[in-house]
C-alpha positions, 0 to 999 in steps of 0.5 A: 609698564604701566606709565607707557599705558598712560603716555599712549592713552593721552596721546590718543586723546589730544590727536582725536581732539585736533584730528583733520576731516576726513570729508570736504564737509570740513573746515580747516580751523586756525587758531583765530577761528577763520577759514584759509582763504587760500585753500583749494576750493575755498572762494575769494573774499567778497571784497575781492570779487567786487574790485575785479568786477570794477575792473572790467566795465572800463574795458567793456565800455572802450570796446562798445566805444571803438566799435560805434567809431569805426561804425560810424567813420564806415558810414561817413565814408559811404556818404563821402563816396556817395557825394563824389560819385554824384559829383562825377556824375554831375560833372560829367552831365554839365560837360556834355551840357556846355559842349552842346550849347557852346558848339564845342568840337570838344568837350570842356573839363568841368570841377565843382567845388563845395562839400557836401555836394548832394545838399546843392544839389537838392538846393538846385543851385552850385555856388562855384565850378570851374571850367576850361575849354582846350582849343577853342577855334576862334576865326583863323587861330585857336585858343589855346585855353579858356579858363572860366570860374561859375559862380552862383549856377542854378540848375534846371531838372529832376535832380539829382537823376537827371540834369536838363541844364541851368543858368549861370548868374556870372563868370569870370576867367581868361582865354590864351592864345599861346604863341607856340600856337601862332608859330604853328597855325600862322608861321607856316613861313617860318615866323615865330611870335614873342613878348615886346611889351605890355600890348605888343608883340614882334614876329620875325622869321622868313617868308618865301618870295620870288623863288627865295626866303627872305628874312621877315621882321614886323611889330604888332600892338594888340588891342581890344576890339569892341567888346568880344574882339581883339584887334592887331596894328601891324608896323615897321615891317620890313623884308631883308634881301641878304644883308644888301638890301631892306625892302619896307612895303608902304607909301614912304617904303622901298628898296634901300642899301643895308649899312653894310652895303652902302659902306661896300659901294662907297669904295668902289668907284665904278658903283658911286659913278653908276649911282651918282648918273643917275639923276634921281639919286641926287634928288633923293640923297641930297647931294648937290648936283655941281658935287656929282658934275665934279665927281664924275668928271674927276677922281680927286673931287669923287674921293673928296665926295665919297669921302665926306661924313654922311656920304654912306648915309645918303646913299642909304636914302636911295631908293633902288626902285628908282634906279632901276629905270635909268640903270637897269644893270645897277641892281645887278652890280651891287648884288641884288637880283633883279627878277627878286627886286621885280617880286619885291616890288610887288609885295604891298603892305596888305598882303604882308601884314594879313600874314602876321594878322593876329585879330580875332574874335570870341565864338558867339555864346549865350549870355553876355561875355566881355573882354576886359583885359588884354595883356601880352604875357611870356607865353602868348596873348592874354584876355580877361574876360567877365559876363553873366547871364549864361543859360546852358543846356536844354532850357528854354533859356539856352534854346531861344538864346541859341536861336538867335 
């Protein structure tokens, strides 16, 4: 009895002596002496709590970064508005400036290049613009497109509220005159313009004469005239009567058989001798007069005659005008009408060629423009042009140049 009255005492003893707190106010103890840093409540070590501070600040800094960006790109992004509305504006404003100073029925479409456009326009001057007029009207024909590029533009105004006008210091570009527009404003005969060479172009189509359409075909050289017009020398025109005959208006022109024709007559006998009594014809063909005596007199010499190399030819000399007087049925005969022959006759050179007259002037601008260049392209007739000089607007410049 009494050995367990001492095992129980001892063990109270040694449980008191490592007994937990009751309270938080303890801590729990371990061999070493330190507290549980991972017991609840316990705080994290100092060293801890610093490097997640350290962590942090790199996100914070990213943040404060990405918002100055995108405030950043929103404000260049209203400045880059802010400068292409004022260049609409302005674009808008020159428009109707050219439009008035230039007389245009329309108005012409104006680009400006450079960015940032607000400091040229604080400046007063634009370094470049581009600007194309759609069918200018330029004497009987209209050009399809001018196209010219500004360069060193001074401006005149309140800027950038209001633009009274300027002055370019020079310009260069090109006007068009398309033959898809000549067929339209000149081919209302059915004649149809296109490229022959560098400087010349050929028309061909039908124009209408005595009551029928007779084939037309013509060449032109393009040239410039002085140094605001282009000028055309109309040639080798001709008008084709079925394929019988080919009229060339003109001092050495006339009516003559087509090759085909000529071939066609020399084997008919009646024809030859209704030809060869004329005695005009002799003289025109160059067929000896004892030949023609033979041939009419006898059919061995007449085949001999028609059948000789060059015969075709010479009748292709003839002059069916010529013939008319002495055998007024011959025309007839060989297939050409005579009243058509009698409106023919009357067709002169002038009047053929006015009708294929591509020769033009530019409209009078202010400031000093020039043609430079005249080229025949696939699409039409092309001219370079270059000037300076050229007041717009409502300045002084632009009014006493337009009162001249």
């Amino acid at each position: 009895m009494r050995s367990s009255t001492r095992m129980a005492s001892h063990r109270s003893t040694n449980d008191q002596a490592h007994a937990v707190p009751d309270g938080p106010s303890g801590g729990w103890a371990d061999p070493y002496g330190e507290a549980d840093p991972y017991r609840e409540g316990a705080g994290r070590p100092a060293g801890r709590r610093r490097r997640g501070r350290k962590r942090t600040r790199p996100f914070k800094n990213l943040r404060r970064l990405v918002k100055a960006g995108i405030a950043v790109a929103v404000a260049l992004a209203f400045l880059v508005l802010g400068d292409r509305f004022a260049v609409l504006f302005a674009e808008r404003k020159t428009e109707d400036q050219l439009q008035k100073s230039l007389h245009l029925e329309a108005a012409p479409q104006v680009e400006i290049d450079g960015f940032p456009f607000l400091t040229q326009v604080l400046d007063k001057r634009i370094d470049t613009a581009h600007v194309t007029v759609p069918d200018l009207a330029a004497d009987r024909v209209s050009l399809a497109r001018v196209h010219a590029t500004a360069h060193d533009v001074r401006l005149d105004g309140d800027l950038p509220s209001h633009l009274k006008g300027g002055t370019v210091h020079s310009v260069d570009g090109d006007v068009l005159l398309s033959f898809e527009d000549l067929d339209r404003e000149l081919g209302a005969s059915q004649v149809q313009f296109s490229k022959l060479g560098h400087h010349a172009i050929k028309a061909d189509g039908q124009v209408p004469i005595g009551g029928q359409r007779l084939g037309l075909h013509a060449e032109a050289r393009i040239g410039r005239s002085g140094d605001r017009g282009v000028s055309t020398d109309i040639s080798r025109m001709r008008l084709d009567i079925g394929d019988v005959a080919v009229f060339r208006p003109g001092r050495n022109g006339g009516l003559r058989l087509t090759p085909k024709a000529a071939r066609e007559v020399a084997k008919q006998r009646d024809k030859v001798r209704a030809m060869l009594a004329v005695p005009a014809i002799a003289e025109r063909a160059g067929i000896d007069r004892s030949q023609i005596r033979d041939a009419l007199r006898n059919e061995s010499a007449l085949e001999r005659l028609t059948g000789t190399p060059g015969f075709v030819g010479k009748l292709m000399k003839v002059n069916l005008f010529d013939v008319v007087a002495d055998q007024p049925d011959l025309p007839a005969k060989l297939g050409v009408d005579p009243k058509l022959m009698g409106a023919v006759r009357g067709v002169t050179e002038p009047q053929l060629a006015d009708q294929l007259n591509l020769s033009f002037e530019l409209p009078k601008t202010p400031g000093d423009i020039r043609i430079q260049r005249i080229t025949v392209e696939r699409d039409g007739i092309r001219a370079r042009l270059s000037g300076g000089a050229l007041p717009f607007g409502d300045t002084p410049k632009a009014r006493a140049a337009g009162g001249r």
